[in-house]
LUMZA-217545 format. One record per residue (C-alpha): residue in three letters; x, y, z. Coordinates in steps of 0.05 Angstrom, whole numbers, plus 5000, padded with zeros to 4 digits. Example, Ala and Ser with C-alpha at 12.3 -4.5 7.8 and 13.67 -1.06 7.14 Angstrom:
Ala524649105156
Ser527349795143
END
This chain:
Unk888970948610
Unk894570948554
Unk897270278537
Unk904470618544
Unk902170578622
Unk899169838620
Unk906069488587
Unk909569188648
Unk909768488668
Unk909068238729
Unk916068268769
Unk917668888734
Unk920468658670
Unk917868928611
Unk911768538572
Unk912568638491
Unk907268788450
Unk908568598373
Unk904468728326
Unk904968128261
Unk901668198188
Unk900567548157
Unk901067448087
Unk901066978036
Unk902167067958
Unk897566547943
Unk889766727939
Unk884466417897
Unk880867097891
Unk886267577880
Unk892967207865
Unk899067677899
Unk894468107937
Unk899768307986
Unk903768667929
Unk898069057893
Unk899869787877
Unk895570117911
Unk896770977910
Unk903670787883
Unk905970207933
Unk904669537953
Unk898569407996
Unk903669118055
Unk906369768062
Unk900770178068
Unk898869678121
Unk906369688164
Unk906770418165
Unk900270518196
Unk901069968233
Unk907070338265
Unk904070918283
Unk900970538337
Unk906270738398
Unk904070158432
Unk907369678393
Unk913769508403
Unk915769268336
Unk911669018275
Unk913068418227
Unk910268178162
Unk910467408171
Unk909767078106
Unk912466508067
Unk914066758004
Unk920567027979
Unk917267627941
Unk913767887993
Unk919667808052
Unk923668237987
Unk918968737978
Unk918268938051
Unk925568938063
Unk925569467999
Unk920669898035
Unk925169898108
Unk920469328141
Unk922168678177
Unk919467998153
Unk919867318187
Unk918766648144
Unk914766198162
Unk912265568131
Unk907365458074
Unk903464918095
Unk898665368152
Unk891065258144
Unk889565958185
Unk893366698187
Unk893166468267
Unk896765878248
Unk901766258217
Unk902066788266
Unk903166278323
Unk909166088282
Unk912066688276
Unk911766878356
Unk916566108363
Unk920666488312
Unk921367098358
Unk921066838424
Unk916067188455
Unk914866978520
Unk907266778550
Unk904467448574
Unk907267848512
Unk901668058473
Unk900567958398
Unk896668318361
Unk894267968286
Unk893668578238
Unk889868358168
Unk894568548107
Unk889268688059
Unk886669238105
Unk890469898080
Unk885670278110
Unk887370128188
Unk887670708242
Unk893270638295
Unk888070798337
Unk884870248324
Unk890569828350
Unk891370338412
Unk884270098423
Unk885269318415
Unk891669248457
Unk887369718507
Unk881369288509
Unk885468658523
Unk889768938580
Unk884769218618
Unk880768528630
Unk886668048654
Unk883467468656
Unk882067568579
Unk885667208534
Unk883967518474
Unk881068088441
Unk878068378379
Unk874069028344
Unk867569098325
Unk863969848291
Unk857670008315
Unk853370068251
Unk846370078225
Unk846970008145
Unk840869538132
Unk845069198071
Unk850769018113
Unk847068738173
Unk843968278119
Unk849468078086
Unk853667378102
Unk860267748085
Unk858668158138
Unk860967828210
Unk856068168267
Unk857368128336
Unk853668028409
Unk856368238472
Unk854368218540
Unk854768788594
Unk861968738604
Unk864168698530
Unk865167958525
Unk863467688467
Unk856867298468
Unk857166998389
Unk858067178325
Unk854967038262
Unk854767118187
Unk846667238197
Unk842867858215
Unk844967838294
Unk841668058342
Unk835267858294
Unk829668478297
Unk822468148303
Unk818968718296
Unk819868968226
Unk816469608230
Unk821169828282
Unk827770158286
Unk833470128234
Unk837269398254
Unk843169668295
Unk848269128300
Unk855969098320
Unk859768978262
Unk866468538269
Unk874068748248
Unk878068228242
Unk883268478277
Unk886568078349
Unk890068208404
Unk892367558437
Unk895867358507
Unk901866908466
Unk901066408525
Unk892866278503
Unk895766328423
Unk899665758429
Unk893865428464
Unk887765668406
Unk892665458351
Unk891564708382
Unk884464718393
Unk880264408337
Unk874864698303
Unk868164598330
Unk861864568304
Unk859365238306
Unk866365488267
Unk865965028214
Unk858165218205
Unk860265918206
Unk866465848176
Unk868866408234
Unk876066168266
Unk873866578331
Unk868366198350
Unk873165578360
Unk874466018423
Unk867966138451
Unk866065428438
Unk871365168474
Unk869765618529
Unk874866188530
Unk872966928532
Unk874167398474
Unk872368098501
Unk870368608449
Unk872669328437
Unk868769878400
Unk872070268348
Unk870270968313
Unk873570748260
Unk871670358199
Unk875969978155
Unk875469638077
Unk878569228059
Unk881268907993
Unk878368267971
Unk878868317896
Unk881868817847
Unk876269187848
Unk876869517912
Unk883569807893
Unk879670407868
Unk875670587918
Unk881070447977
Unk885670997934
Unk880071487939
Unk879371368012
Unk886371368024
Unk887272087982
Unk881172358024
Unk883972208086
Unk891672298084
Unk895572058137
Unk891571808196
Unk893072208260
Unk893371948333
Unk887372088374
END
């Protein structure tokens, strides 16, 4: 089922499905990584124009609150909303952003990463897709199925378990699910995206919630959802992103990027 087909609201009126890129100039790791050249332009935009691809979005906004990012994407033809600097989370700031818009509570919102240059609209077809379909599911996310030993061991990694129906069962920074038997098969593991799709009515509602235990072990905002008892069902994606945490991965995102030109619709 196309999304296209899934985006009416109950009553008939239409149900809007935004898509919003948070970003903020300051980062202890890479200072003004929104606005690194990457392949000639500023990470943001390699971001919003994929992100636009996706047909089932109905518009896309940077949200951000500083003045040289909202002026760089109005150079490149995008739309930016301010928001305020004092938000602990990209949710935080994303929940700000839908008051600034209006979107009513069974609009969807979909929380694309900004240092991911690499992101399929397909990806996002998928997302908005997996929410949708479960209506009693208040949010959604992406995970890759994978089986690289080194990234099922390592804590930068975020694994996944789901049950049955897709709904998330936990995730962790640790090898998940663990494999007793070490002579057996390679560890194959879901590996999480941090991408969301979000009903705005439950984002208003998550953005209140305080952290629990297991997220501030984990340092993993979505468990703050599972642990406070809401579903988070869990899409599979053929598609594999990487993102930019540091300068260093400028490089090998501008290979990427020049070995697989512009990403086409499935």
């Amino acid at each position: 089922m196309a999304p296209a087909t899934l985006n009416i609201r109950m009553g008939g009126s239409p149900m809007r499905t935004i898509g919003i890129i948070p970003a903020r100039y300051a980062s202890s790791r890479f200072p003004g990584k929104p606005l690194a050249e990457i392949a000639g332009r500023p990470m943001i935009q390699h971001v919003q124009e994929r992100c636009i691809l996706a047909t089932c979005l109905d518009a896309v906004y940077v949200a951000t609150d500083d003045s040289r990012i909202e002026a760089a994407v109005g150079r490149f033809g995008g739309r930016a909303i301010m928001t305020g600097a004092h938000h602990a989370s990209g949710t935080d700031r994303l929940e700000e952003a839908c008051r600034i818009l209006g979107l009513e509570d069974d609009d969807v919102v979909v929380n694309i990463q900004g240092d991911e240059p690499l992101v399929h609209p397909d990806m996002i077809q998928g997302l908005v897709r997996t929410l949708l379909e479960a209506p009693p599911c208040p949010m959604a996310t992406l995970a890759f199925a994978s089986s690289d030993e080194a990234q099922y061991r390592d804590p930068n990694v975020v694994k996944a378990v789901v049950d049955g129906k897709g709904l998330a069962l936990y995730f962790s920074r640790s090898p998940l699910p663990f494999w007793r038997d070490p002579s057996g098969a390679p560890p194959a593991f879901l590996k999480h995206l941090g991408f969301y799709a979000y009903r705005r009515g439950f984002l208003g509602v998550f953005a209140r919630l305080s952290p629990g235990v297991l997220e501030n072990a984990e340092k993993l905002e979505q468990l703050r959802a599972l642990e406070h008892g809401y579903a988070i069902r869990v899409g599979l994606t053929a598609h594999e992103t990487h993102g930019v945490d540091t300068p260093e991965d400028i490089p090998e995102v501008e290979k990427l990027l020049a070995r697989q030109g512009r990403p086409q619709l499935a």
